[in-house]
GULUMLO-870727 format. One line per field, with one value per residue (C-alpha): residue in three letters; x, y, z. Coordinates in Angstrom, 1 decimal. Example, Ala and Ser with C-alpha at 12.3 -4.5 7.8 and 13.67 -1.06 7.14 Angstrom:
aa <- c(ALA,SER)
u <- c(12.3,13.7)
v <- c(-4.5,-1.1)
w <- c(7.8,7.1)
END
This chain:
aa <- c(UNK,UNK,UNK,UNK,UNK,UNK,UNK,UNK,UNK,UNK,UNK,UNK,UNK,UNK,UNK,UNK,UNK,UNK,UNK,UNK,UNK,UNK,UNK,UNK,UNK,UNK,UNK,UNK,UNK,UNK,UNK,UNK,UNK,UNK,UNK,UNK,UNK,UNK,UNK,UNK,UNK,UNK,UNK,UNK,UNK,UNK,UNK,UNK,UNK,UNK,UNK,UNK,UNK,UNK,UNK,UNK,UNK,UNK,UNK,UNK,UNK,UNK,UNK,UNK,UNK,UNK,UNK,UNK,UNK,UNK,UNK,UNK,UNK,UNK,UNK,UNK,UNK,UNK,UNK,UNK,UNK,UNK,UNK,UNK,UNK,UNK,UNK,UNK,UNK,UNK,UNK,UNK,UNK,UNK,UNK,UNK,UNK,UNK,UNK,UNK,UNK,UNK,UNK,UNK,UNK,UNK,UNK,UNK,UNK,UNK,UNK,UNK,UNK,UNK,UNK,UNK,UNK,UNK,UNK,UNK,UNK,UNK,UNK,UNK,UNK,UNK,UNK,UNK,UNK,UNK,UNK,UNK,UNK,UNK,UNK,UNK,UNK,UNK,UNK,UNK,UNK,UNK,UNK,UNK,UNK,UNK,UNK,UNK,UNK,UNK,UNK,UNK,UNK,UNK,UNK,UNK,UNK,UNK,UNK,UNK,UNK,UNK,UNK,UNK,UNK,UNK,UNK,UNK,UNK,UNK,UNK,UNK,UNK,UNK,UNK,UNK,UNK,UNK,UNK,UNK,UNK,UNK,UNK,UNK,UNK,UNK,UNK,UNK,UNK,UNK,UNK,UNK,UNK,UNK,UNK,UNK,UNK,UNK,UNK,UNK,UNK,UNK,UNK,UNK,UNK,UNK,UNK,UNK,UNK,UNK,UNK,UNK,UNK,UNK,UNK,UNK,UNK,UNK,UNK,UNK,UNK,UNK,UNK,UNK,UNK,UNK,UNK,UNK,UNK,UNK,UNK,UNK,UNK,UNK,UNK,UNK,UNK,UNK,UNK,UNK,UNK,UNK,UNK,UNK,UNK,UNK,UNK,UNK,UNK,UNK,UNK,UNK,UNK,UNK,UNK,UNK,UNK,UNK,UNK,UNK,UNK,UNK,UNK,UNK,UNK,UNK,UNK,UNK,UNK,UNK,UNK,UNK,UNK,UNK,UNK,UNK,UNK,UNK,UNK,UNK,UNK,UNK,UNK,UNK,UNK,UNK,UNK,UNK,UNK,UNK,UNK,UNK,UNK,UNK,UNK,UNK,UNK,UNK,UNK,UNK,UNK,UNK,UNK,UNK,UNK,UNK,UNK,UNK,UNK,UNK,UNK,UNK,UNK,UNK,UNK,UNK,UNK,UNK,UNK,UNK,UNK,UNK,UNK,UNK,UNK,UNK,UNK,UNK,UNK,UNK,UNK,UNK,UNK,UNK,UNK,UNK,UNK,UNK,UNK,UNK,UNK,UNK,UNK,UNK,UNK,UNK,UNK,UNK,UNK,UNK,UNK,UNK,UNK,UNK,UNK,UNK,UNK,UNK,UNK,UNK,UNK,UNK,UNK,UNK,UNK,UNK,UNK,UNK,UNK,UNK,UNK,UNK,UNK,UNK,UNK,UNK,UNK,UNK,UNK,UNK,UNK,UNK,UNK,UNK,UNK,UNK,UNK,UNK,UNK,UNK,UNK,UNK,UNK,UNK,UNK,UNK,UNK,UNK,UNK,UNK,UNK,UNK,UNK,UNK,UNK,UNK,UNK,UNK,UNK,UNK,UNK,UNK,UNK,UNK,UNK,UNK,UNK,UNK,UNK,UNK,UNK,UNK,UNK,UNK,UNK,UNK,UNK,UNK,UNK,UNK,UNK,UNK,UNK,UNK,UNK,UNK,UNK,UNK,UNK,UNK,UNK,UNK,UNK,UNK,UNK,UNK,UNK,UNK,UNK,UNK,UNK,UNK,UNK,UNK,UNK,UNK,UNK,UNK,UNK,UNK,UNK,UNK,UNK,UNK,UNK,UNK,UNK,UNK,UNK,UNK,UNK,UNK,UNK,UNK,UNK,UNK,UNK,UNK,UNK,UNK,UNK,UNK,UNK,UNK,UNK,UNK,UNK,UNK,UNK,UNK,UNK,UNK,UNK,UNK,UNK,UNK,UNK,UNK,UNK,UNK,UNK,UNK,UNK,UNK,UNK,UNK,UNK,UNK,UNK,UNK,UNK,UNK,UNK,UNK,UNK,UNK,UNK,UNK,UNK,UNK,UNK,UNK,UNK,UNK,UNK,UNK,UNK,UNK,UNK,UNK,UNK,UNK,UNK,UNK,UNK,UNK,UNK,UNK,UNK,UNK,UNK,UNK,UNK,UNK,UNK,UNK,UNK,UNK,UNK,UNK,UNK,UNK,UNK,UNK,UNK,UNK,UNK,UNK,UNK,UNK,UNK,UNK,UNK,UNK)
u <- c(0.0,2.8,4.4,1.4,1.1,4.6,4.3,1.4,3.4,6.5,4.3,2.1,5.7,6.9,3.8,3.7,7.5,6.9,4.2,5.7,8.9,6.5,4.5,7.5,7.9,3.8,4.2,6.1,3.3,0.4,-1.5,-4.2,-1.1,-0.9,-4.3,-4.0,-0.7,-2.4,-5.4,-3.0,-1.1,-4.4,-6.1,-3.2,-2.9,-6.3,-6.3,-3.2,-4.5,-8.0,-6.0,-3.9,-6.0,-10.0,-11.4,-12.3,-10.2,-10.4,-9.6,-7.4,-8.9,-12.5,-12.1,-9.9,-12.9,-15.2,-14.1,-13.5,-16.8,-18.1,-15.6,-16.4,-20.5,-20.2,-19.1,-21.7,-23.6,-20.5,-17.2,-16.9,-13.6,-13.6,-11.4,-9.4,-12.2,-14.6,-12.3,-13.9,-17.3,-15.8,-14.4,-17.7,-19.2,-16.5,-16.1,-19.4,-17.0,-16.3,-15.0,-17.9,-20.8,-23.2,-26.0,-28.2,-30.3,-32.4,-33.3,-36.6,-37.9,-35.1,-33.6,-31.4,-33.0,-31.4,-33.4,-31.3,-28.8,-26.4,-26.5,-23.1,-21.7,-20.6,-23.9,-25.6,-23.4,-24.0,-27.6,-28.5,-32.0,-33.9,-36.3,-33.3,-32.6,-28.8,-28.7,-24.6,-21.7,-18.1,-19.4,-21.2,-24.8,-25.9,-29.7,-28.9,-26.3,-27.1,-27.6,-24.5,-22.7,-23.8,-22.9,-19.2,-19.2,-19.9,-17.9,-14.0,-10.9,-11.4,-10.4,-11.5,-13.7,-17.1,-19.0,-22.8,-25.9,-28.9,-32.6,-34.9,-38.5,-40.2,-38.9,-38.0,-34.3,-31.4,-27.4,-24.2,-22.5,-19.4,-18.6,-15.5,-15.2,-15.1,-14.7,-18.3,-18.8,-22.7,-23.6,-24.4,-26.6,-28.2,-31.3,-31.4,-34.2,-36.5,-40.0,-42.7,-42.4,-39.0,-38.5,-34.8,-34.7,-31.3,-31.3,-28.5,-28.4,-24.9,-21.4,-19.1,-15.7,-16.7,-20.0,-20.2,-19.0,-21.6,-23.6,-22.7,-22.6,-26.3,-27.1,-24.7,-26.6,-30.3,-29.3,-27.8,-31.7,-33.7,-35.7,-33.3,-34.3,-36.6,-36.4,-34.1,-35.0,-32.1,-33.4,-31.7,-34.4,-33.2,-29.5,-27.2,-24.5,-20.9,-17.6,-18.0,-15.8,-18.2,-21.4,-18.8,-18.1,-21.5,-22.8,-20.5,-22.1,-24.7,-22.9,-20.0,-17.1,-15.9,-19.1,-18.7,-20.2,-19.8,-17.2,-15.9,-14.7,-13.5,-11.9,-8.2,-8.6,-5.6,-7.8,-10.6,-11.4,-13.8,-14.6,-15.4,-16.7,-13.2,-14.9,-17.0,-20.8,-22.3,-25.2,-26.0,-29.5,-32.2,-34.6,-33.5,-35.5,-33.8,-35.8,-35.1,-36.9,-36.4,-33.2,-31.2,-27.9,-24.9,-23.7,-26.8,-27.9,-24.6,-25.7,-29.1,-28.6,-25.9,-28.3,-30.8,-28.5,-27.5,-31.0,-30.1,-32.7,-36.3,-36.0,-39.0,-40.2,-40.0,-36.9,-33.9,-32.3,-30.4,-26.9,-24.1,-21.0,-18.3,-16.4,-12.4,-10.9,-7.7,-5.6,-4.4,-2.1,-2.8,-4.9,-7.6,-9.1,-11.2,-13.5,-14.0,-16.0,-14.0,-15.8,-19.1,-20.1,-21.8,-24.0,-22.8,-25.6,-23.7,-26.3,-24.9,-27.7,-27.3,-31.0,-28.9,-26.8,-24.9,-23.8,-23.6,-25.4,-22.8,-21.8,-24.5,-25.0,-27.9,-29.0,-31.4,-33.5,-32.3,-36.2,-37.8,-37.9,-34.0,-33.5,-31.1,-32.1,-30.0,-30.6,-29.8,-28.5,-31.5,-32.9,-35.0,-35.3,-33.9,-32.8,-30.2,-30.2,-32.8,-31.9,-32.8,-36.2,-37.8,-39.3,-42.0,-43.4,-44.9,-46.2,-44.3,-46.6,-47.3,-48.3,-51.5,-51.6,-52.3,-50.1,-46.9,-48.0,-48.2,-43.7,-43.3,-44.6,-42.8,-45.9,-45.4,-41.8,-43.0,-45.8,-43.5,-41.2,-44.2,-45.5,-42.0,-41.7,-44.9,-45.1,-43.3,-41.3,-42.7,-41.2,-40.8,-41.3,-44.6,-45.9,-46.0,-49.8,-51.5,-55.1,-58.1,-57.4,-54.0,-55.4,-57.5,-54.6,-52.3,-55.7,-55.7,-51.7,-52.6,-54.7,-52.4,-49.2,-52.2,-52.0,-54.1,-54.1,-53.7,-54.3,-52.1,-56.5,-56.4,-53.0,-54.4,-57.2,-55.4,-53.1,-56.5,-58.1,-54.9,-54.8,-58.4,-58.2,-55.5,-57.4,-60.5,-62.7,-63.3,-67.1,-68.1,-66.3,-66.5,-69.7,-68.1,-64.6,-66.1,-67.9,-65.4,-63.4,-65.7,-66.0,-62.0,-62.2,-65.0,-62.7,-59.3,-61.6,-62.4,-58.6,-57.3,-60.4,-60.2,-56.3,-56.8,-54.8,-52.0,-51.7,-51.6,-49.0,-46.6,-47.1,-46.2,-43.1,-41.7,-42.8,-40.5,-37.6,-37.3,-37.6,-35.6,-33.4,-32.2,-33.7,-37.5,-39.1,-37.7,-39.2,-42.7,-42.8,-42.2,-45.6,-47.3,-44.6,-47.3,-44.3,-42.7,-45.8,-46.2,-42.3,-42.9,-45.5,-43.2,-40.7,-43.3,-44.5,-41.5,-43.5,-43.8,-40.4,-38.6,-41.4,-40.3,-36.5,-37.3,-38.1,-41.9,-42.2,-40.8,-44.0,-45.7,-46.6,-46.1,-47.7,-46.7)
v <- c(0.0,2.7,1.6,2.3,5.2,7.0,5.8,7.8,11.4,10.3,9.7,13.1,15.4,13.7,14.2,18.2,18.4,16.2,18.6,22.0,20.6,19.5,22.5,24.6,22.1,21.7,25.6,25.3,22.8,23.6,20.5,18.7,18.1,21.6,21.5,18.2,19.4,22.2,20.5,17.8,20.8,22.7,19.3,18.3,21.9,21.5,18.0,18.9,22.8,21.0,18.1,20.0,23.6,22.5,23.1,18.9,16.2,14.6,11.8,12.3,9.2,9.9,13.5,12.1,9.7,12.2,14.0,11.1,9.4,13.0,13.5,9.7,10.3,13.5,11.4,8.3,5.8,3.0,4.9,3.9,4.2,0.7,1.5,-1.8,-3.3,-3.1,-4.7,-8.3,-7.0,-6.2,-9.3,-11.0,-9.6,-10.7,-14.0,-15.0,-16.3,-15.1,-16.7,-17.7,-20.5,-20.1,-18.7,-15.6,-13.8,-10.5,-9.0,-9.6,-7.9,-8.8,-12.1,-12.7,-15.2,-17.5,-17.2,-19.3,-22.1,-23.2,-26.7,-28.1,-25.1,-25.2,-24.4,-26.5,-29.6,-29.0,-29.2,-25.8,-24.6,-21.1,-20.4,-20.8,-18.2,-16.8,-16.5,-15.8,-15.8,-16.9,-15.6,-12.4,-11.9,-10.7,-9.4,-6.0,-6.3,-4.9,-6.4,-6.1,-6.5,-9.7,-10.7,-9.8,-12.0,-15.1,-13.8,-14.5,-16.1,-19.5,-22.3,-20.1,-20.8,-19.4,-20.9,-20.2,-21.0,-22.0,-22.0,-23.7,-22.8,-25.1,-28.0,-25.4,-27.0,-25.1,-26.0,-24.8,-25.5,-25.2,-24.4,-23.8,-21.0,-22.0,-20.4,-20.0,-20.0,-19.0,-20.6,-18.2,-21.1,-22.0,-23.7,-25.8,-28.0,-30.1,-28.2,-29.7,-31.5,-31.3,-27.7,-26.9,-24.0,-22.6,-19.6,-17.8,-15.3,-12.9,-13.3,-14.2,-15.9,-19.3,-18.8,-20.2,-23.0,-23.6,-22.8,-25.5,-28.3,-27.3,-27.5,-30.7,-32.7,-31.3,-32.2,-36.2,-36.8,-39.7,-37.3,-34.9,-31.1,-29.6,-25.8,-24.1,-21.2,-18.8,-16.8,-13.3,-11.7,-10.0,-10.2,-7.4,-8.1,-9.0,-9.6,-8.5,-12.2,-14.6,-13.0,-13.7,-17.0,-17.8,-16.5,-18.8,-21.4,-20.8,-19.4,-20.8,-19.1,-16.1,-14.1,-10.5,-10.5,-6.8,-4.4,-1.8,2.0,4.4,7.9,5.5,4.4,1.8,0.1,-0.4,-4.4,-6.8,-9.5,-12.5,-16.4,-18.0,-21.6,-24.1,-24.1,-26.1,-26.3,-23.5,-24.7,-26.0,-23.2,-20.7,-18.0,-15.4,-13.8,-10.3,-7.7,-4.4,-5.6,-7.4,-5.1,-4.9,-8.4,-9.9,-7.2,-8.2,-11.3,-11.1,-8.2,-10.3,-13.0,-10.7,-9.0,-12.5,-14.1,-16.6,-16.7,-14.8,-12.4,-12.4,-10.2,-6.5,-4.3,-4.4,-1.6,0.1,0.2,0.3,1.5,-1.0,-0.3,-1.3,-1.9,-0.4,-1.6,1.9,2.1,0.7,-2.0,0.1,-0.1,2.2,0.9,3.6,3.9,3.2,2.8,2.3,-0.9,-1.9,-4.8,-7.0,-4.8,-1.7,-0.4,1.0,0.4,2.7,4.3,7.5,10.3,12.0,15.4,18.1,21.6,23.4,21.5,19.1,15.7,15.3,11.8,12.3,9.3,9.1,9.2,7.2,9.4,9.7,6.3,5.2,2.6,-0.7,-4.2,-7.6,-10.1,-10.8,-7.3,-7.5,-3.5,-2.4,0.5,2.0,3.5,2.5,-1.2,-4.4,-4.2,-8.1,-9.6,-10.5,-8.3,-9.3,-7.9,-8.8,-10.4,-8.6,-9.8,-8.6,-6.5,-8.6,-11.2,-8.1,-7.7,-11.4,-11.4,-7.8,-9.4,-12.8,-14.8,-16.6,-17.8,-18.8,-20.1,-22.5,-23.6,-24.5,-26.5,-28.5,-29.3,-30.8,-32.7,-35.4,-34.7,-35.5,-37.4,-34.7,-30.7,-32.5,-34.3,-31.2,-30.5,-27.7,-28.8,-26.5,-27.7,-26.8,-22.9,-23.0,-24.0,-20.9,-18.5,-19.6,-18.9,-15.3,-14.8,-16.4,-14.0,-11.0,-10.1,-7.9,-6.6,-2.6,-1.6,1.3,2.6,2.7,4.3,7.2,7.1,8.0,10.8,12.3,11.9,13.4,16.5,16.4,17.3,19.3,22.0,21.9,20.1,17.2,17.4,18.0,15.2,12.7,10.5,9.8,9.4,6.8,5.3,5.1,3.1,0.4,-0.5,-0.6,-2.7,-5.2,-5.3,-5.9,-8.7,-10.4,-10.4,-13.8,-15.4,-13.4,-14.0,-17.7,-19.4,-16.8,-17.4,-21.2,-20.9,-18.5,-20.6,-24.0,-22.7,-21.5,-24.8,-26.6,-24.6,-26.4,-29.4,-29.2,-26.0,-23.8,-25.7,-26.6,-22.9,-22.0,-25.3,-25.1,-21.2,-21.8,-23.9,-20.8,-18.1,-17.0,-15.3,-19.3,-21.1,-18.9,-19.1,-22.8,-22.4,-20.4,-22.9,-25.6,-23.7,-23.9,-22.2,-18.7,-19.3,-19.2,-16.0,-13.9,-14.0,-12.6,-9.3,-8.5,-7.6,-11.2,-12.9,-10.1,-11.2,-8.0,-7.6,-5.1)
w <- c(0.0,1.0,-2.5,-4.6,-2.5,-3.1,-6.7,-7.2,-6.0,-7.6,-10.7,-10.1,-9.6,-12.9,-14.9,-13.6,-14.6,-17.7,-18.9,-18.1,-20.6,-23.2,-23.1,-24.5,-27.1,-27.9,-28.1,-31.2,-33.2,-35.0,-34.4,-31.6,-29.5,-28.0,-26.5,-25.1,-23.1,-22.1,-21.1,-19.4,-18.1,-16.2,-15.4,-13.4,-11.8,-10.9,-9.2,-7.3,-6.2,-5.1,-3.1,-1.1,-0.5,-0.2,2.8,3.2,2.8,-0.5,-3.0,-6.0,-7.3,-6.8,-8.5,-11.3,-11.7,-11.6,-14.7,-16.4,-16.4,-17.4,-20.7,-21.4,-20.8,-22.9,-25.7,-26.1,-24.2,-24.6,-24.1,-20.5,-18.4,-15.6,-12.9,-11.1,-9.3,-12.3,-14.5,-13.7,-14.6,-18.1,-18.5,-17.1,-20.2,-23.0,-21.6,-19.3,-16.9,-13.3,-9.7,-7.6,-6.6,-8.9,-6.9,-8.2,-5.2,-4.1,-1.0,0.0,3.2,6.4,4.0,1.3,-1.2,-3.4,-6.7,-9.1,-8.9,-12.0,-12.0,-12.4,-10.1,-6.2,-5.0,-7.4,-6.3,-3.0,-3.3,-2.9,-4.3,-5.4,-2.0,0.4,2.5,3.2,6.6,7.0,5.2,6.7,10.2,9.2,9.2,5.6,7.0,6.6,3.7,0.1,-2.4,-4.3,-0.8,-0.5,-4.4,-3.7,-0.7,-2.6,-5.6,-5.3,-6.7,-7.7,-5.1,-2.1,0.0,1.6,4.5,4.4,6.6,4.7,5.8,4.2,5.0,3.1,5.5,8.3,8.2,9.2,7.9,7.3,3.8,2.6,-0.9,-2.7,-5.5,-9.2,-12.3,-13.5,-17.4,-18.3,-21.2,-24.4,-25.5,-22.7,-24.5,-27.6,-28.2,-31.0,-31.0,-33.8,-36.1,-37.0,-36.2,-34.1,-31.5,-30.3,-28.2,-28.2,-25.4,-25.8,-27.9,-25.2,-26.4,-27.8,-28.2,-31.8,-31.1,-28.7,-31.6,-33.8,-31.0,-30.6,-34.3,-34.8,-31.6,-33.3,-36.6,-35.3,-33.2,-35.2,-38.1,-38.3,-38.8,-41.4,-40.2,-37.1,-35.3,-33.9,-31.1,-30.4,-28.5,-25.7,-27.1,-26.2,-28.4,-27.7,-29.1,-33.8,-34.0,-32.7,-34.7,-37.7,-36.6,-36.3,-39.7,-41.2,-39.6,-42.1,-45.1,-47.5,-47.7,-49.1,-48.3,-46.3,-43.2,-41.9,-42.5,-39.6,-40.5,-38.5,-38.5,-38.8,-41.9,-41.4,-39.1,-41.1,-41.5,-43.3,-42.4,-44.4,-43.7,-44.4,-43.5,-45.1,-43.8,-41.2,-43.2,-45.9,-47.0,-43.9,-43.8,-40.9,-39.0,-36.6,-34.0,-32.5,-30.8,-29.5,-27.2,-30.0,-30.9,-31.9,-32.9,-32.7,-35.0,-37.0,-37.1,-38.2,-40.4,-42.6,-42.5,-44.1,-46.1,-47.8,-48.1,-45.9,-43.1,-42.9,-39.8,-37.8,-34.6,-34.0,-35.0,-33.7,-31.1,-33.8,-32.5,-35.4,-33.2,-32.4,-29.3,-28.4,-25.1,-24.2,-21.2,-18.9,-15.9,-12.6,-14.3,-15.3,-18.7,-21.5,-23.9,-26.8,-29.7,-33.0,-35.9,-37.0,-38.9,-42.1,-43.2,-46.1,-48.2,-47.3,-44.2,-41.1,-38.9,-35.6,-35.2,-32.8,-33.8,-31.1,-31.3,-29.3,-28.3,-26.4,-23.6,-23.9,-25.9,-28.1,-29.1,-32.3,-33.9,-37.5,-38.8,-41.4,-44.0,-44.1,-43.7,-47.0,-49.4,-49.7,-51.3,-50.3,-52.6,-54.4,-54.6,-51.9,-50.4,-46.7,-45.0,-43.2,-39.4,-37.1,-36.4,-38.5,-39.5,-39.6,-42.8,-40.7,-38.1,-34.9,-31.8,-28.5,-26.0,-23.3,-20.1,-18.0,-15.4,-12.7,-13.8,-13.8,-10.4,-9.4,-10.8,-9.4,-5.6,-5.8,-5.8,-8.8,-7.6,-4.0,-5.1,-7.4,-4.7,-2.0,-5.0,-5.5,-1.7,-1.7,-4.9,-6.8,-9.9,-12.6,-15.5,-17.8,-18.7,-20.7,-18.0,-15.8,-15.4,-13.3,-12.1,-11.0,-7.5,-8.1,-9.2,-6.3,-4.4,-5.5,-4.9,-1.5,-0.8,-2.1,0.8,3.4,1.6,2.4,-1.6,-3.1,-6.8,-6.9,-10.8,-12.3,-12.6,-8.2,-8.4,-10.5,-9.0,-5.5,-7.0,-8.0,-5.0,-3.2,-5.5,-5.4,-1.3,-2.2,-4.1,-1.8,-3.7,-2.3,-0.7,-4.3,-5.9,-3.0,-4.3,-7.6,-6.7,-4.0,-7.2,-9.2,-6.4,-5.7,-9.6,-9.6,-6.7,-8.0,-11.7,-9.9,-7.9,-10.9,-12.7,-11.0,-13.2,-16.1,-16.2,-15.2,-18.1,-18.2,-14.8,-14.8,-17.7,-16.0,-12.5,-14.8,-16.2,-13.2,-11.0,-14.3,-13.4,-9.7,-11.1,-14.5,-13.5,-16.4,-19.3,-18.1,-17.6,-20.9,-22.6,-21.1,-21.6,-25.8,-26.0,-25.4,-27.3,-30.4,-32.0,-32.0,-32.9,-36.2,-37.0,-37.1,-39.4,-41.7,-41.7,-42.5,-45.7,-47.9,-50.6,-48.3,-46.7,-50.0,-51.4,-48.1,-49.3,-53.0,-53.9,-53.7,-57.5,-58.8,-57.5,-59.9,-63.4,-65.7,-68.4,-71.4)
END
């Protein structure tokens, strides 16, 4: 610590010193170089001045990070500066891999819960299951901990150890358990399964390093079941992007050689790149559908938007975030890091699809949607028309699903997840995600453990409707209001009454998929909760009408006969 410390005024009287000799010599230029000496010069004039004359104690790190995180946020959502002990984070999100157990939780009330358990992980081993309750970890009580307090006492170096006591309130048991750290690799394909008739599903969930190869194990083990595959569906909803390498890698899975998959550009024209499928295709024919949605970007949008581009796959869902920057990490002293925006990239059609432009007003920083009407006009390989800025627009629109009110609420209050691990402490397992079925006993069942958790349903209508009331009272006007304010109340109440029926089968499916993930952990919520995905069930019936699958990959006109 003293080293590090005596480093840093050695290194700050150097730097001063450093900068003062420079500035003669910037004096002399004509070029950007002169104002970043003399930016250098002031900024380090000011750091010092404020450490050693304000009227406080201060901390030359927390000012310098100050006024870094506001030249980086002046800049653009993604140029991000990660001091030392976010550097993991960073890495967390390149690789998917960090040092820990394996255990997600919250805080819920005056306990920690555990919410999710990775199978083959330390906690999972050691039989550890969502609905226990942390009670203490290596001798401290985590009751009045945070959140994230509590996430960095389970994280750590691999082969460490943690000792944690467990209550289980299902089976009122109380233990101690002692796990020992691993290195913890999320899987970017977490799912990959056979849905009807012949149709393949792999979700693909972020482009961490090896993700395509996870990828192609999927589609190889799909492809080997008796039957084979006569469509695949890749799933990128709710895909953030990743590493620009992987989405190549993964397009080639689906494309022969030689093909351009994006190209990056950037104000160094020396580091401008294409990048091309160097690799012979896994399979560049079975009929392929992408989904995405509104959180797909970057190299998912890479991904789909070369798919597109090369009338390889239909797209299918709602468009894409629209983010067309590509960002490089750059190591800095004292193990910190910067990730900057470099260069913007281009689909193999030519589009750059990033839907904001930043600029700036002064000292502030504008973010503009590019609109539609200045959207550029681009072709894929067989002529078919799409545009440029504002994301990847699918070939096939449709609506997300939205849940219901009540059944937001029901998530929002935990009543779904308690309600699931009551039901796996009192009921065998059944022999698969199939064979899992919820009864009208089992309904009346989950009705009753509402009233026993005190639940009651308060619409966003009531919320409203008490803001009124309250500004209402507020203004003096509440005698002559009060009779149909008070009307207006009990018909909210006597509709919020009646949503646990009128939301029954929602209700039952959300309660079914999450009863499947205590029994089948990971893979059955996600299995049972595709039988009910509309935006799945009609991509299978795409895939199963070759006719329309290969009409929604031409241009609209070749279907038109034209007569002269």
């Amino acid at each position: 610590m003293m080293f590090r410390k005596n480093k840093w005024k050695t290194l700050a009287a150097g730097l001063l010193l450093g900068l003062a000799g420079m500035g003669i010599w910037a004096l002399r230029t004509d070029d950007k170089y002169f104002e970043i000496i003399k930016s250098l010069d002031i900024y380090a004039s000011v750091l010092r001045d404020l450490n050693t004359y304000y009227v406080d104690s201060l901390s030359p790190f927390s000012l310098m990070r100050t006024s870094v995180d506001a030249m980086t946020g002046s800049l653009d959502p993604y140029t991000t500066f990660y001091p030392e002990e976010d550097v993991g984070d960073l890495t967390f999100q390149t690789t998917g891999k960090y040092g820990g157990t394996g255990i997600s939780i919250r805080r819920e009330e005056d306990h920690v819960l555990i919410t999710d358990v990775l199978q083959d992980s330390p906690a999972g081993l050691a039989g550890l299951r969502p609905g226990d309750r942390i009670e203490n970890i290596d001798g401290r009580d985590v009751d009045s901990l945070s959140e994230d307090t509590v996430s960095n006492l389970l994280r750590g170096v691999p082969g460490t150890s943690v000792i944690m006591r467990i209550y289980r309130p299902y089976q009122q048991q109380r233990f101690t358990v002692k796990l020992v750290r691993a290195e913890i690799g999320l899987r970017s394909v977490p799912y990959a399964f056979r849905l009807a008739d012949g149709v393949g599903y792999i979700r693909l969930q972020q482009f961490t390093q090896g993700c395509s190869r996870q990828v192609k194990q999927a589609l190889d083990s799909l492809k080997n079941l008796p039957g084979g595959l006569q469509g695949l569906i890749l799933d990128l909803r709710g895909n953030p992007g990743g590493l620009l390498e992987e989405a190549v890698k993964t397009a080639n899975l689906f494309i022969d050689p030689g093909q351009i998959i994006v190209s990056i550009r950037g104000r160094i024209q020396a580091w401008n790149q294409t990048y091309r499928t160097t690799e012979r295709a896994d399979d560049d024919s079975i009929p392929l559908a992408v989904l995405i949605n509104h959180q797909s970007a970057s190299a998912a949008e890479i991904l789909a938007g070369a798919l597109q581009d090369l009338d390889r796959a239909v797209i299918v869902g709602q468009r894409s975030y629209g983010k067309g920057l590509v960002q490089t990490t750059y190591d800095l002293p004292y193990d910190t890091k910067m990730k900057i925006t470099t260069a913007r990239y281009y689909t193999p059609s030519g589009r750059c699809i990033q839907a904001i432009t930043y600029s700036h007003q002064g000292d502030v920083l504008q973010q503009d949607y590019i609109p539609d009407s200045l959207r550029q006009i681009y072709k894929t390989a067989h002529g078919r028309i799409v545009k440029g800025g504002g994301g990847i627009e699918p070939d096939i629109p449709l609506r997300q699903q939205h849940l219901s009110e009540i059944a937001e609420d029901l998530l929002i209050h935990h009543m779904i997840f308690d309600y699931a691990t009551r039901y796996f402490y009192e009921h065998a397992k059944p022999a698969s995600p199939n064979d899992l079925m919820l009864t009208d006993r089992d309904y009346t069942s989950f009705l009753q453990f509402l009233q026993e958790k005190n639940y009651h349903f308060q619409s966003n209508a009531s919320q409203l409707l008490d803001q009124f009331t309250d500004q209402v009272q507020i203004a003096g006007w509440w005698e002559q209001l009060r009779q149909q304010a008070d009307s207006l109340r009990r018909t909210l109440n006597q509709i919020e009454t009646k949503q646990l029926i009128a939301h029954r089968e929602e209700i039952m499916q959300l309660l079914k998929a999450e009863i499947a993930d205590r029994y089948w952990p990971q893979q059955g919520q996600w299995l049972v909760s595709l039988q009910s995905d509309e935006i799945i069930l009609k991509t299978i019936r795409i895939l199963h009408d070759p006719k329309s699958y290969r009409a929604l990959l031409m241009p609209a006109s070749s279907s038109i006969a034209h007569t002269h």
